[in-house]
C-alpha positions as CSV (number, residue, x, y, z in Angstrom):
1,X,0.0,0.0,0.0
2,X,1.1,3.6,-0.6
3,X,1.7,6.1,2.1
4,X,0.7,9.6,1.1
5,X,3.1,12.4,1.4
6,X,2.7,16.2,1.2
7,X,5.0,19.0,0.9
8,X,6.0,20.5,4.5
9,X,5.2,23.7,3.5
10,X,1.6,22.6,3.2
11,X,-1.0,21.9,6.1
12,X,-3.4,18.9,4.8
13,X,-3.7,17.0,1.5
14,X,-5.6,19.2,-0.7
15,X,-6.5,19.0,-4.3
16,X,-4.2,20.8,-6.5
17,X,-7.1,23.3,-8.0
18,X,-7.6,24.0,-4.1
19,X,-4.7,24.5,-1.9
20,X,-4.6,26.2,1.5
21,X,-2.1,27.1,3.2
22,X,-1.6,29.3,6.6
23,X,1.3,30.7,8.1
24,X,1.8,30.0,12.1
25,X,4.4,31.9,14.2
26,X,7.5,29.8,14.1
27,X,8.6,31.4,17.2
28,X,5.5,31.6,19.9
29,X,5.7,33.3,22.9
30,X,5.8,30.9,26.1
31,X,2.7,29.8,27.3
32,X,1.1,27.7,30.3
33,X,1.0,24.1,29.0
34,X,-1.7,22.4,30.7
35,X,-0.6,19.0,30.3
36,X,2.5,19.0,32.7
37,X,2.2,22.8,34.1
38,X,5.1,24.2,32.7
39,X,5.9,27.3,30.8
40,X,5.6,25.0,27.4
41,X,9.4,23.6,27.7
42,X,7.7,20.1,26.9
43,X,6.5,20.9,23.4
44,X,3.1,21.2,24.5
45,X,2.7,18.3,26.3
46,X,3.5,16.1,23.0
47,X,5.4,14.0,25.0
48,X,3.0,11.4,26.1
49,X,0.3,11.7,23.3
50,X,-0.2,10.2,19.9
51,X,0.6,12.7,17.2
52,X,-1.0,12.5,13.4
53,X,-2.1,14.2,10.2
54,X,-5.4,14.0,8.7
55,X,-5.3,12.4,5.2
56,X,-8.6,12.8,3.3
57,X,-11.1,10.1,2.3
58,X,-9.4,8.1,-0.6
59,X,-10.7,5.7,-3.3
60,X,-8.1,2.9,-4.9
61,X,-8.0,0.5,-6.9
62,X,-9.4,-3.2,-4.7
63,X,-7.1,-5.9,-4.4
64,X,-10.0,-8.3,-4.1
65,X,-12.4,-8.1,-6.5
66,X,-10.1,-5.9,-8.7
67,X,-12.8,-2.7,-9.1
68,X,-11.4,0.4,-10.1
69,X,-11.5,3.0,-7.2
70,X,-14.2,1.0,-5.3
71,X,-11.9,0.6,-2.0
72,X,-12.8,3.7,0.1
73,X,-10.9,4.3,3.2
74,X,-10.0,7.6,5.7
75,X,-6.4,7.6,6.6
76,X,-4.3,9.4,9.2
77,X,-0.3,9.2,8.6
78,X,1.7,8.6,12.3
79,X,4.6,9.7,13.5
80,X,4.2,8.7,16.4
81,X,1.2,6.2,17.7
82,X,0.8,4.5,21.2
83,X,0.1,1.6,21.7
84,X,-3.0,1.9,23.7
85,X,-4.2,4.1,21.4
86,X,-3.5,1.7,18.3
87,X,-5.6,-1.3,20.8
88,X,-8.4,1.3,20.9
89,X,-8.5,2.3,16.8
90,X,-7.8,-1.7,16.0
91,X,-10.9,-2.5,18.0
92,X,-12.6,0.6,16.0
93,X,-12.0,-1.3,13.0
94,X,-8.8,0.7,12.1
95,X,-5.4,-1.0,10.6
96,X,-2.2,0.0,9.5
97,X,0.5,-0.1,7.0
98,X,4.0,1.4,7.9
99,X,2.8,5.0,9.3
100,X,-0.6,4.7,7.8
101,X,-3.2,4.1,9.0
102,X,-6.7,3.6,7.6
103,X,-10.5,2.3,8.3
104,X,-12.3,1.6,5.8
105,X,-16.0,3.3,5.1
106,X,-17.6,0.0,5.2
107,X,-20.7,1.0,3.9
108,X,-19.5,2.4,0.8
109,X,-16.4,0.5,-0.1
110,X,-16.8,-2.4,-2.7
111,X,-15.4,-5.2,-0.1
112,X,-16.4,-4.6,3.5
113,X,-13.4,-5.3,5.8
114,X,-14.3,-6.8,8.8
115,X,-11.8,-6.4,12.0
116,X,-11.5,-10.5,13.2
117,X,-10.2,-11.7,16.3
118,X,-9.7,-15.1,18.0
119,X,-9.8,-15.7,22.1
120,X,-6.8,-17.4,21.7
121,X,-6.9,-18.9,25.9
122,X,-9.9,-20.6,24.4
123,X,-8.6,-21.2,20.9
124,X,-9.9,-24.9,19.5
125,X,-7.5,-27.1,17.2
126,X,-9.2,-28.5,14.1
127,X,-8.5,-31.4,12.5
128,X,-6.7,-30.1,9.8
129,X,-4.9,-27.4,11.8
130,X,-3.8,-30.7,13.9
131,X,-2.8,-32.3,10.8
132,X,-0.4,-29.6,9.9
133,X,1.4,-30.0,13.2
134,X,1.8,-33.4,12.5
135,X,3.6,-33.4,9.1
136,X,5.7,-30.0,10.6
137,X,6.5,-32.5,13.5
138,X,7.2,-35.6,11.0
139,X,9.4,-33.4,8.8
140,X,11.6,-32.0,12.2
141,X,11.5,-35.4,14.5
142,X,12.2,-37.9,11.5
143,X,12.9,-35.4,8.2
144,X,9.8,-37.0,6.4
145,X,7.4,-34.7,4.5
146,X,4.5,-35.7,3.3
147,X,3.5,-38.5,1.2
148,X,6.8,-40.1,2.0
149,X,7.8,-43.3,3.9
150,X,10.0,-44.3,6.7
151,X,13.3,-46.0,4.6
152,X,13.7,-49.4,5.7
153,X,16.1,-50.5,3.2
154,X,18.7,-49.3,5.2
155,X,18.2,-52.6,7.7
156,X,20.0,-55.8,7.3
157,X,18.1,-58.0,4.7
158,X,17.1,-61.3,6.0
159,X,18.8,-64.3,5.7
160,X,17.0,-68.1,4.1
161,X,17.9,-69.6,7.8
162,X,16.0,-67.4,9.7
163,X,13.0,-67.3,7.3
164,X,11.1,-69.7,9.7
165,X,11.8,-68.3,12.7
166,X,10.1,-64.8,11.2
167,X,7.6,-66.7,10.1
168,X,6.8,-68.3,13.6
169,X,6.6,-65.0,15.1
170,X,4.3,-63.2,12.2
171,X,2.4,-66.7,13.3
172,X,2.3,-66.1,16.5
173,X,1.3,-62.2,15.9
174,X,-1.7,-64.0,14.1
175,X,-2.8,-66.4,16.8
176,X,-2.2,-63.4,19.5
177,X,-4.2,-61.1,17.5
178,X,-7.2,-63.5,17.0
179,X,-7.5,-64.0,20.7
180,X,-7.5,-60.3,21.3
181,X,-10.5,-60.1,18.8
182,X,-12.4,-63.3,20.9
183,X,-11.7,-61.7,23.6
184,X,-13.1,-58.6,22.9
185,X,-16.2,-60.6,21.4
186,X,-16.8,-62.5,24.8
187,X,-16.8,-58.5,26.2
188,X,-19.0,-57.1,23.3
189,X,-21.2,-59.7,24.9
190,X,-22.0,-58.3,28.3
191,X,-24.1,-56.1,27.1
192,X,-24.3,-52.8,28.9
193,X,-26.9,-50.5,27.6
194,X,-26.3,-46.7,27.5
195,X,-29.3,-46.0,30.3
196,X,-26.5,-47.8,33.3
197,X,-23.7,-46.5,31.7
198,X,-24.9,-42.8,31.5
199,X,-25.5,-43.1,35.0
200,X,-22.0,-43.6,35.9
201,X,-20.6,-40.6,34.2
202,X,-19.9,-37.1,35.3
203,X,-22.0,-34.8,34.0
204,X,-19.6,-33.3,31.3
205,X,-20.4,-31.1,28.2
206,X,-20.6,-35.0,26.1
207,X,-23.0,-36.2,28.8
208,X,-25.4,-33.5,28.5
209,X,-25.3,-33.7,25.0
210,X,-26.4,-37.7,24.9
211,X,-29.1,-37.1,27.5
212,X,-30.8,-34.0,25.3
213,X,-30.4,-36.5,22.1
214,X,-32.0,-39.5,23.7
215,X,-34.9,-37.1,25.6
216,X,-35.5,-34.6,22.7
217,X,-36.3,-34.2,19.6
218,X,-35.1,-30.6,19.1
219,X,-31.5,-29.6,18.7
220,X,-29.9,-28.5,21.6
221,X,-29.0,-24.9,22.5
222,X,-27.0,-22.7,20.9
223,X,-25.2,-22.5,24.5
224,X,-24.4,-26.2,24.5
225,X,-23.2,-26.5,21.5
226,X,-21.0,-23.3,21.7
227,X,-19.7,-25.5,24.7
228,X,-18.5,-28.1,22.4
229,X,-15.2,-28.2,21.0
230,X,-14.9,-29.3,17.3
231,X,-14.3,-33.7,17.9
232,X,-17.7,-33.4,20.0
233,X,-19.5,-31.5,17.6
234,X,-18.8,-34.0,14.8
235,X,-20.2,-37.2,17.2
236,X,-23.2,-35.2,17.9
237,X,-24.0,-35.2,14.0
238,X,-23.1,-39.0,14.0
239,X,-25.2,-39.2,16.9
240,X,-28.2,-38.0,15.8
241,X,-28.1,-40.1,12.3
242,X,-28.1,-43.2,14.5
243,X,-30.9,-41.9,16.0
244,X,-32.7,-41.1,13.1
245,X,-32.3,-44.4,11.8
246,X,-33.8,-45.4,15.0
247,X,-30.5,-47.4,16.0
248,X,-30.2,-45.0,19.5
249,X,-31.9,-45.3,22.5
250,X,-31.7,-46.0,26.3
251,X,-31.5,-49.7,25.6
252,X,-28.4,-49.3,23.1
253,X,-25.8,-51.7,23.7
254,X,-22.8,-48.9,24.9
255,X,-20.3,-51.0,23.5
256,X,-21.0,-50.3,20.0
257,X,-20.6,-46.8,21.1
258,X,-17.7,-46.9,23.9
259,X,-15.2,-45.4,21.5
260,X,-17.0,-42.3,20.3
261,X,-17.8,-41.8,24.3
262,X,-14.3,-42.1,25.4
263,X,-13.3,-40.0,22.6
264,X,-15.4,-37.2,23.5
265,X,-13.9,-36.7,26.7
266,X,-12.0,-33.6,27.0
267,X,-9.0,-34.9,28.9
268,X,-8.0,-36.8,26.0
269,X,-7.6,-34.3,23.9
270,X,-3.8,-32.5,23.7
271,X,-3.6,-29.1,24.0
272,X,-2.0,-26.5,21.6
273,X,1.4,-26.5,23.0
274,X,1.7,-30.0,23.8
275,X,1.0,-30.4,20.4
276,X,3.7,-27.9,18.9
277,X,6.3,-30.0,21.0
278,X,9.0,-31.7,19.5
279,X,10.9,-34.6,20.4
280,X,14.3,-34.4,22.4
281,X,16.4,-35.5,19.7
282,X,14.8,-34.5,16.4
283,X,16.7,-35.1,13.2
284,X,16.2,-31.4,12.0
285,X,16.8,-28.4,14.2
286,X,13.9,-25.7,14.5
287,X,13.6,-22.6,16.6
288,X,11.6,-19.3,16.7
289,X,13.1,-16.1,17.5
290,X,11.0,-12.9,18.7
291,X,13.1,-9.4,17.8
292,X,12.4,-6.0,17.4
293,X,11.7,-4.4,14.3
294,X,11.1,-0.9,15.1
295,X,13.1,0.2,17.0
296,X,15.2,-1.7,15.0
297,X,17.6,-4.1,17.5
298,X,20.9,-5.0,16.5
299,X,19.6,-9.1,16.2
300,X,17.0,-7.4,13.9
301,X,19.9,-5.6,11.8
302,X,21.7,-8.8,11.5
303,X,18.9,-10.7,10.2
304,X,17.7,-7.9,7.7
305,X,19.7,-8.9,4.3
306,X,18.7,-12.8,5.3
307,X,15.0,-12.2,6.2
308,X,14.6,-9.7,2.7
309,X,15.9,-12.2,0.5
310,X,13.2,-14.6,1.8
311,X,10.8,-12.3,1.5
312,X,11.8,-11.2,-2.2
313,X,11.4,-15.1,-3.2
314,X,8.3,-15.1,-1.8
315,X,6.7,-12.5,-3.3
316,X,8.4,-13.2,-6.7
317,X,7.1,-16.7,-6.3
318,X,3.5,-16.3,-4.9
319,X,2.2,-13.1,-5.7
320,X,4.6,-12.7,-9.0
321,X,5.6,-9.6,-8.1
322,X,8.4,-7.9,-10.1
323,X,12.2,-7.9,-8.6
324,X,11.4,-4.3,-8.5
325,X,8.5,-4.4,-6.3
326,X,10.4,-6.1,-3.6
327,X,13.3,-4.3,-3.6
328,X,14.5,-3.7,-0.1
329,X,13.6,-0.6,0.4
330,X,9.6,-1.3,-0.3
331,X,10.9,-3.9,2.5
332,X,11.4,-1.7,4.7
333,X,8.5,1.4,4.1
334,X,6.0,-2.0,4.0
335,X,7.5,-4.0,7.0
336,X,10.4,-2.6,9.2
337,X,9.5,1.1,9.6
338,X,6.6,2.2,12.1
339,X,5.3,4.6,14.4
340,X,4.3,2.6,16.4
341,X,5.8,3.0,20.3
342,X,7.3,0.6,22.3
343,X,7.0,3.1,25.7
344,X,3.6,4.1,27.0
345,X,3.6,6.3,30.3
346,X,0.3,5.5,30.6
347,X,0.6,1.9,31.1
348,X,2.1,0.4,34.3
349,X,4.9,-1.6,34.4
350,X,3.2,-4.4,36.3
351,X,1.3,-4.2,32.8
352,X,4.2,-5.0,30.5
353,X,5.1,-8.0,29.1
354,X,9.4,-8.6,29.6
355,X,9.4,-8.4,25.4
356,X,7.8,-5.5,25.6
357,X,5.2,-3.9,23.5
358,X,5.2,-2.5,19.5
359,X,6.6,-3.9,16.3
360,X,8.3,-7.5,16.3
361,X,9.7,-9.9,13.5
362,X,8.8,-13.6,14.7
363,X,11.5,-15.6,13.3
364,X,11.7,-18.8,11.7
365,X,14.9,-21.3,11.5
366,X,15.1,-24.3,10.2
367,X,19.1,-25.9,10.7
368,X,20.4,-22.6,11.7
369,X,19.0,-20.8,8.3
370,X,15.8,-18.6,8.4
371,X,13.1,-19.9,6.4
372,X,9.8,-17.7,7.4
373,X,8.9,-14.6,9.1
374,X,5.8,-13.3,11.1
375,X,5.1,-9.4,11.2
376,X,3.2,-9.0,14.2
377,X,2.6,-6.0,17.0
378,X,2.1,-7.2,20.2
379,X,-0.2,-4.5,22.0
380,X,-1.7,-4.3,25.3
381,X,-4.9,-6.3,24.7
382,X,-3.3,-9.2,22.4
383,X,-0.9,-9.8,19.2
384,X,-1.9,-8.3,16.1
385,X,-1.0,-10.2,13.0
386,X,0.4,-8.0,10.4
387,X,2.3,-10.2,7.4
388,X,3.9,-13.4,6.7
389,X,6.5,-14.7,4.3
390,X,8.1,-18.1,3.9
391,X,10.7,-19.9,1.8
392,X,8.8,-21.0,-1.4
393,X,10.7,-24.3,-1.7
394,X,9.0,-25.1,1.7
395,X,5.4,-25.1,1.2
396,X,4.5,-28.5,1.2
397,X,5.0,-27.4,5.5
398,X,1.7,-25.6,5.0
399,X,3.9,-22.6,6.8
400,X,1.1,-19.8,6.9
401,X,-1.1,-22.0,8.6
402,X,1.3,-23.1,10.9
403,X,2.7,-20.1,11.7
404,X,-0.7,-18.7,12.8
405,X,-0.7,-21.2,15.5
406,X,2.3,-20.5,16.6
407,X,1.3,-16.8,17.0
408,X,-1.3,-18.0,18.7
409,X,1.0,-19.9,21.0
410,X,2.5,-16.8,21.9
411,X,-0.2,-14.7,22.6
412,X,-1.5,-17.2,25.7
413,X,2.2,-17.3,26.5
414,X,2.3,-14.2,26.9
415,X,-1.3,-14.0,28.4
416,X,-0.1,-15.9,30.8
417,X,2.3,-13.1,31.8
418,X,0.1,-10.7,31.4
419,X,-3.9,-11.7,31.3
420,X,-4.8,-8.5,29.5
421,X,-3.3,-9.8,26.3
422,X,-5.6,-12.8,25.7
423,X,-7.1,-11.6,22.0
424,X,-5.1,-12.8,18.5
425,X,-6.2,-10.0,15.9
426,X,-5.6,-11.6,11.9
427,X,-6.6,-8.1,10.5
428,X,-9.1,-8.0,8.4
429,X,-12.2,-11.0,7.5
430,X,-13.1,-10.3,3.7
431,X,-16.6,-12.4,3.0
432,X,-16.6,-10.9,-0.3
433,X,-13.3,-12.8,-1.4
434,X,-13.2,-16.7,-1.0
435,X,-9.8,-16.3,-0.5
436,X,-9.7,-14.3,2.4
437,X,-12.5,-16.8,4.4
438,X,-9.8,-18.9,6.0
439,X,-9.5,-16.7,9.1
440,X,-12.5,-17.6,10.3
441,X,-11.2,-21.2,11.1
442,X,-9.2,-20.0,13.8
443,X,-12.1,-20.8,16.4
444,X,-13.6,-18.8,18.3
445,X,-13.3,-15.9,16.7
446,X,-15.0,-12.7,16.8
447,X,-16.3,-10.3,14.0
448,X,-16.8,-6.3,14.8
449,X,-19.9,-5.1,13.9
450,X,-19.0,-1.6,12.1
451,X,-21.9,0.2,13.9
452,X,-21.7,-0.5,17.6
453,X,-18.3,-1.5,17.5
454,X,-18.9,-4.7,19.4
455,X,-17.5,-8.3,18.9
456,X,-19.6,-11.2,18.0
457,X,-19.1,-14.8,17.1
458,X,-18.5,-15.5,13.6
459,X,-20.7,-18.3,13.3
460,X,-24.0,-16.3,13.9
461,X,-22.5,-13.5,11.3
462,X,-21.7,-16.0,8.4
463,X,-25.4,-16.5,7.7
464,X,-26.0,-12.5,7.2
465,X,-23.1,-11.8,5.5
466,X,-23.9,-14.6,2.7
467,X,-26.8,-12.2,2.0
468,X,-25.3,-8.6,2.0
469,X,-21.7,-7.7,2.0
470,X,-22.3,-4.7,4.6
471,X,-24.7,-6.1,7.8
472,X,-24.9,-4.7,11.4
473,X,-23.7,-7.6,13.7
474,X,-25.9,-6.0,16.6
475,X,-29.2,-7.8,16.8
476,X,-30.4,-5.2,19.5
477,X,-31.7,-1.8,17.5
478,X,-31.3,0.4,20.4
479,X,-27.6,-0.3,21.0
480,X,-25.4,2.8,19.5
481,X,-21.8,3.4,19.6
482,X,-20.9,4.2,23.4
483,X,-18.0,5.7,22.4
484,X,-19.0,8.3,19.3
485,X,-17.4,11.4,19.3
486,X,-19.4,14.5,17.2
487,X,-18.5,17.0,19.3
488,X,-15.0,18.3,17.9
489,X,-14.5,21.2,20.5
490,X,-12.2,18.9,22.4
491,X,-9.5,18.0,19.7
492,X,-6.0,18.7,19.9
493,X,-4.1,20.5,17.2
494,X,-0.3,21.4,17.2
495,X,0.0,24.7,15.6
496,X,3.9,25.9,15.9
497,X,4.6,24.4,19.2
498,X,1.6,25.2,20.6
499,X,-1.8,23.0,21.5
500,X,-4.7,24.9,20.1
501,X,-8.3,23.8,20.3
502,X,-10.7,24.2,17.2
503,X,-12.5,27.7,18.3
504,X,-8.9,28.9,18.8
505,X,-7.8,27.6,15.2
506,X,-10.8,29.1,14.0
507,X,-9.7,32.9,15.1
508,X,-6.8,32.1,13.9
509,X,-8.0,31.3,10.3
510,X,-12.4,31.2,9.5
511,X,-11.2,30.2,5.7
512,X,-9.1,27.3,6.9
513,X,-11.2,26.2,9.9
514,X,-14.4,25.9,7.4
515,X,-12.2,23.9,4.9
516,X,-10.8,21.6,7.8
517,X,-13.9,21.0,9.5
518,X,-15.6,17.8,7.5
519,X,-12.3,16.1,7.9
520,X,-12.0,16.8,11.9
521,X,-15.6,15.6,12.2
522,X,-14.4,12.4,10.4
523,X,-11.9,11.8,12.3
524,X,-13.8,12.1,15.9
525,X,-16.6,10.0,14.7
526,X,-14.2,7.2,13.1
527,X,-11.4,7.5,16.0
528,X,-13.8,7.3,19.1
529,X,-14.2,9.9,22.2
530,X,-10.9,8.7,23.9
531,X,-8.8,8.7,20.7
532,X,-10.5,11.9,19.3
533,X,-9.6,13.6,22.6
534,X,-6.7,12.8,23.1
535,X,-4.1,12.0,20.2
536,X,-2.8,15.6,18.9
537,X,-3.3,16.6,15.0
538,X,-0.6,18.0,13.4
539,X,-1.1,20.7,11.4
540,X,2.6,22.0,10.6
């Protein structure tokens, strides 16, 4: 995405055919700064606030359904952005791009963008998401990737002699498996039907769910199943065929059903980071490394030429982009620099995680070499996912899927550091582009309704969006946005290096104030009352 510039001699981004400008006092006389009580030694209290410039509302070209001018955003360019105050615009459906930062008009744009989040301390593993752990861990514990088998030629070959021995033992293997199956036969026949059995079980979310089948004929509630996780929801289905085909009932023998039961237990089910664990001696070597991007550390700087190259061979490769669209430079505007800080007075330290807060590279290594890279900000309500790239060569890993879970992985690390940052933002959920539909598999997620600015499931917003592209979330007609701001008297401008309110800049200059106005509106109503009042606009 393109950052706009101006010139520094001019205040906003104004059409050529209409361009105002206004000249402030470079030097201003000292003043009382009501922010720290000084004489105005502190800049104006610029210190310990978010400072921006208004861009104006834009219209580009969409990368997802490829209409000409039918993205519509409002933008503000950073140069400096705290991170609380980022948390606040991100949950406002805001998002950013280097020092921009933009929210779309969502109901004018051509493809709504949809903030998503996932509660990651709750997040659920999915069977393909499980899958995909298992061939990374396959490919780092015994170097197999898929579809290939362990290499046995590399054993002794068997002799003639000792044929008949083998074949005694694959003989006895026989015998001992046929008596297994008798045995389990002579169980299968005490019969133990599912009325005793249910009985004799704790009353778990699996228990609930067999009584309701076997008492009901209605589907359970929403709130049961939302209780569920994803192995219990698929036995309910199976579950309820049986009984449709009249094959389930109190008197059910439970041993054609024991499995599925003990399946369905939630003990037996491995959590996200036992899962990501490898084994002590694995034949490949693979380790993530968290640095600092902005400011940029010295491990960052070190890793810069290495991690760019990967990058370029990934874009090249699965977006075919140019060699010149890559270059190293468009590296860095799109994914090293920022304004984003890693210092907010505002938050105690009790509150901050020992990585600390802003921009961060997550590092991939496989044998000592990088191989992928996740672009994240880790803010003070949860880890925002910004960009990933991977070696090409090592797809066949399924590395953009895998890497989400490791980002998840460290957000309820870190949550358990710091319980604030419990929520995994993926940016943006496009309905309107198929393509963009896989982050809604990271469950349970969240969608932001653009009109009340609240969160809910995704599950109950699917169904609306598959019949228009823009929808209110909120069910309840009387809720509003809590946090609106019209009233504009409270914004903060720099003029010089002075703080001036709106009725000040407006004795200062009607013509300018009446040209600015629409776009300080916007930016109140879109930014919130807490934002609104509190980050400063530059107008130098």
């Amino acid at each position: 995405m393109s950052t706009h510039r101006h010139d520094a001699s001019s205040i906003s981004n104004v059409s050529s055919s209409s361009i105002v400008q206004i000249a402030f006092n470079s030097n201003p006389t000292p003043h009382h700064c009501g922010y720290c009580n000084t004489d105005g030694s502190c800049s104006a209290g610029l210190c310990p606030s978010s400072l921006i410039s208004l861009r104006k509302i834009h219209s580009s070209n969409c990368g997802y359904c490829q209409t000409k001018r039918g993205k519509i955003s409002f933008g503000i360019v950073a140069s400096k952005m705290l991170v609380d105050d980022y948390l606040l615009l991100m949950d406002r459906g805001w998002r950013k791009c280097g020092t921009y930062y933009y929210k779309s008009l969502m109901d004018k744009t051509c493809c709504p963008l949809y903030t998503i989040r996932c509660d990651a301390n709750n997040f659920e593993l999915s069977r393909s998401q499980r899958r995909v752990i298992q061939t990374m861990n396959r490919f780092i514990n015994e170097n197999i990737k898929p579809g290939e088998h362990i290499n046995v030629s590399s054993e002794p070959q068997t002799s003639a002699s000792s044929t008949p021995s083998i074949m005694n033992k694959q003989k006895k293997t026989k015998s001992t498996s046929i008596q297994s199956k008798s045995t389990t036969n002579k169980f299968n026949n005490n019969k133990i039907n599912l009325n005793e059995w249910i009985k004799t079980q704790p009353n778990t979310n699996a228990i609930q769910l067999i009584r309701h089948i076997l008492t009901n004929d209605t589907p359970p509630s929403d709130e049961l199943l939302n209780r569920l996780r994803s192995r219990q929801k698929r036995w309910y289905k199976k579950l309820l065929k049986l009984k449709t085909q009249n094959k389930l009932s109190f008197e059910t023998d439970i041993h054609l059903l024991i499995k599925r039961f003990d399946r369905m237990k939630t003990n037996s089910i491995r959590s996200l980071e036992q899962m990501l664990q490898f084994n002590d001696k694995p034949k490949n070597k693979f380790e993530c490394r968290l640095v600092r991007s902005y400011p940029t550390s010295e491990e960052f700087l070190c890793t810069l030429k290495d991690s760019h190259s990967i990058y370029e061979r990934y874009q090249m490769a699965i977006h075919g982009d140019g060699k010149s669209e890559c270059s190293l430079s468009q590296f860095k505007r799109f994914l090293c620099q920022s304004s984003l800080e890693k210092d907010c007075s505002r938050i105690p330290a009790s509150k901050i995680p020992s990585c600390g807060y802003g921009c961060f590279h997550l590092q991939y290594y496989l044998n000592g070499k990088i191989i992928a890279c996740s672009v994240i900000d880790i803010l003070p309500g949860g880890v925002s996912s910004v960009y990933f790239y991977y070696e090409p060569d090592l797809g066949f890993l399924k590395l953009g899927v895998y890497s989400a879970l490791k980002e998840i992985e460290l957000t309820r690390r870190l949550a358990r550091e710091i319980p604030d940052i419990k929520h995994y933002y993926l940016g943006f959920y496009v309905h309107t582009c198929v393509k963009m539909r896989y982050k809604g598999q990271y469950k349970p997620s969240y969608l932001l309704c653009p009109e009340t600015y609240t969160w809910h499931r995704i599950e109950k917003c699917i169904p609306l969006l598959n019949t228009h592209k823009y929808v209110r979330f909120e069910s309840d007609l009387s809720k509003v946005d809590e946090n609106e701001e019209n009233n504009t008297e409270q914004l903060k401008l720099r003029v010089g290096h002075q703080i001036k309110t709106l009725l000040q800049l407006q004795a200062i200059d009607k013509h300018y104030y009446a040209y600015m106005l629409n776009l300080f509106k916007t930016f109140a109503k879109f930014a919130g009352r807490i934002c609104a009042n509190r980050i400063i606009i530059d107008l130098n």
